[in-house]
C-alpha positions in Angstrom: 52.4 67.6 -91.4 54.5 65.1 -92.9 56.2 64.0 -89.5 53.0 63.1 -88.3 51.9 61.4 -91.6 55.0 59.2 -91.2 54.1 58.8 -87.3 50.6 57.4 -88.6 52.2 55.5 -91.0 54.6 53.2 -88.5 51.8 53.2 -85.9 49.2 51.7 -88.1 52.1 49.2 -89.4 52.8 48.4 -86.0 49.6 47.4 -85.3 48.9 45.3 -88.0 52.0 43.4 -87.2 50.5 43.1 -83.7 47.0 42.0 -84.7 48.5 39.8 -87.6 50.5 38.0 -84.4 48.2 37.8 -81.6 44.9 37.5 -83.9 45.4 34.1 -84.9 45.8 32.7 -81.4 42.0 34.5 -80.6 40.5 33.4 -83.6 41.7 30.0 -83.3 40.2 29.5 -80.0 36.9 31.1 -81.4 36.5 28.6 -84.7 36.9 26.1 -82.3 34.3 26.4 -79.9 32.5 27.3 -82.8 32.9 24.3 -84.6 32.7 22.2 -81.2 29.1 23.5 -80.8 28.1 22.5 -84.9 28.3 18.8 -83.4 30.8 18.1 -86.8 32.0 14.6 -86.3 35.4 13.1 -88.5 34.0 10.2 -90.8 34.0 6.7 -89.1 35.9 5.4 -92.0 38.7 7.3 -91.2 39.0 7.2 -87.0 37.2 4.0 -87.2 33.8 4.5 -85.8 33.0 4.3 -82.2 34.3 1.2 -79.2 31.6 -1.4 -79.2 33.3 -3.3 -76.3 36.9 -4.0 -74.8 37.9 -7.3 -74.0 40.5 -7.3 -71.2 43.4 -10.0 -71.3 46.2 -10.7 -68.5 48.5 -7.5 -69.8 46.7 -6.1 -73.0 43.1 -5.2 -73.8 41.7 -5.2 -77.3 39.0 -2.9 -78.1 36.5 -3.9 -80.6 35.0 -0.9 -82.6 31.1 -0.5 -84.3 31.3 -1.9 -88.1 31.7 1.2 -90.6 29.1 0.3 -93.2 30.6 1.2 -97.0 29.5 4.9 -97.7 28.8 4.7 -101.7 28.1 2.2 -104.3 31.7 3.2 -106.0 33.7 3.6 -103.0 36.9 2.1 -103.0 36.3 1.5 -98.8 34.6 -1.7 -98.2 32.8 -2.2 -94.6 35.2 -3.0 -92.0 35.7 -3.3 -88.5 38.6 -2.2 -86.6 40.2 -3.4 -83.8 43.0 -2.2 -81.1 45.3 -4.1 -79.3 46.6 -1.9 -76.3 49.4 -1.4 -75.0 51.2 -3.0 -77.8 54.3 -3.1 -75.3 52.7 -5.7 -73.4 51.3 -7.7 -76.5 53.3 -11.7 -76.5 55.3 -12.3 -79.6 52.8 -14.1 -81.5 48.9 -12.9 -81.3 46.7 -15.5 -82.3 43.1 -14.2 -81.3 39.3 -15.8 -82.0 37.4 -12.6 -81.9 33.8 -12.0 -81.7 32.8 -8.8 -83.7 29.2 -8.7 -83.6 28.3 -9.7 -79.9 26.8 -12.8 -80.6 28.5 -14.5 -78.4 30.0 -16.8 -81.1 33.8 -16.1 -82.7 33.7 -14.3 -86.3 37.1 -14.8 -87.3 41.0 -15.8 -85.6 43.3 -12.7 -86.0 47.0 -13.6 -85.9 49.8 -11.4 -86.1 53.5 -11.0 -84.8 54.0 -8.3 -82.4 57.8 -7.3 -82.7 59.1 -4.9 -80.1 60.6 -2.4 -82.9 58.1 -0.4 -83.6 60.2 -0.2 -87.3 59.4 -3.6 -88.5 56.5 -4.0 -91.4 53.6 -5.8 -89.5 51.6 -8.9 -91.3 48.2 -9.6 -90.3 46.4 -13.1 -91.0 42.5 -13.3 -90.7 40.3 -16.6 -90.9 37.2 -16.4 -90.5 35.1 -18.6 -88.7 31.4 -17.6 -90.8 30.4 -15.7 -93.9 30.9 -11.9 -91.8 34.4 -11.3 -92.5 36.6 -11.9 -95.5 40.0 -13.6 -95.2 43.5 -11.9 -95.0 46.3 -13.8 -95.4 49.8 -11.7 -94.8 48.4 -8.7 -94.9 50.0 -5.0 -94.6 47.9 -2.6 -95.9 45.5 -3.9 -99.0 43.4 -1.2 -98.6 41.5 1.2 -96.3 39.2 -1.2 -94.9 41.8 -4.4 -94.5 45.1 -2.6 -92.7 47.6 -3.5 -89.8 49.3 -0.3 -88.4 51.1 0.6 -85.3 50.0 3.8 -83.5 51.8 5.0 -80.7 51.7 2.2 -78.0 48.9 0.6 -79.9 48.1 -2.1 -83.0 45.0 -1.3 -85.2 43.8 -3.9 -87.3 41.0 -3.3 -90.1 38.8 -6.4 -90.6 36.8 -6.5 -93.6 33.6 -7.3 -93.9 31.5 -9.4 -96.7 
């Protein structure tokens, strides 16, 4: 009686070392389909929001994203729009770009910036603008949330802020 007690014992350890292994790879798979179906979406103010239009130059394209509205009265986050400039390989030294951001057909603002090939170097961003939309930036690294230069991967994002 007390061999098989002990035999029990390791089997059922055994298998909860098994299930405590192989579970998490099936329920992984599970709460994400689950949570694929809810229709859950990341806030825009942190990926962005959603490509309004891409504007396609000799080497590079730049992709101008939906404005993100400010979500609360208090927030901290102003409205912005962001912008990519991709591949940021192929970018020249010096981007100096008039850039319509609400499909008017008219320029909002001139974004300037030095594209160094180290991806190391601290990036400055200057912003004019051209109407009452957008606020300025002048040598600009990261102010805030909503007025931001940043490399990613092959790419440069640029937060605009708006008025």
């Amino acid at each position: 009686m007390k061999r098989l007690t002990s035999a029990l014992g390791y089997t059922v350890a055994v298998l909860t070392i098994v299930v405590a292994v192989v579970g998490p790879m099936f329920w992984f798979g599970f709460f994400s389909r689950a949570a694929a179906k809810t229709s859950l979406r990341i806030d825009p103010t942190y990926t962005g929001g959603e490509p309004a239009r891409t504007i396609a130059r000799d080497a590079y394209q730049i992709v101008i994203y939906k404005p993100v509205p400010k979500r609360a009265p208090l927030s901290a986050i102003g409205s912005f729009v962001q912008i990519v400039w991709k591949p940021a390989s192929a970018l020249p030294a010096t981007v100096s770009e008039p850039l319509d951001l609400d499909g008017d057909g008219r320029p909002d603002c001139e974004v300037s910036f030095q594209a160094p090939r180290d991806p190391k170097v601290k990036l400055l961003v200057s912003v004019k603008p051209l109407n009452r939309l957008v606020k300025p930036m002048n040598a600009v690294s990261k102010d805030s949330f909503a007025s931001l230069i940043a490399r990613v991967n092959d790419t440069i994002v640029v937060r605009v802020p708006l008025r």
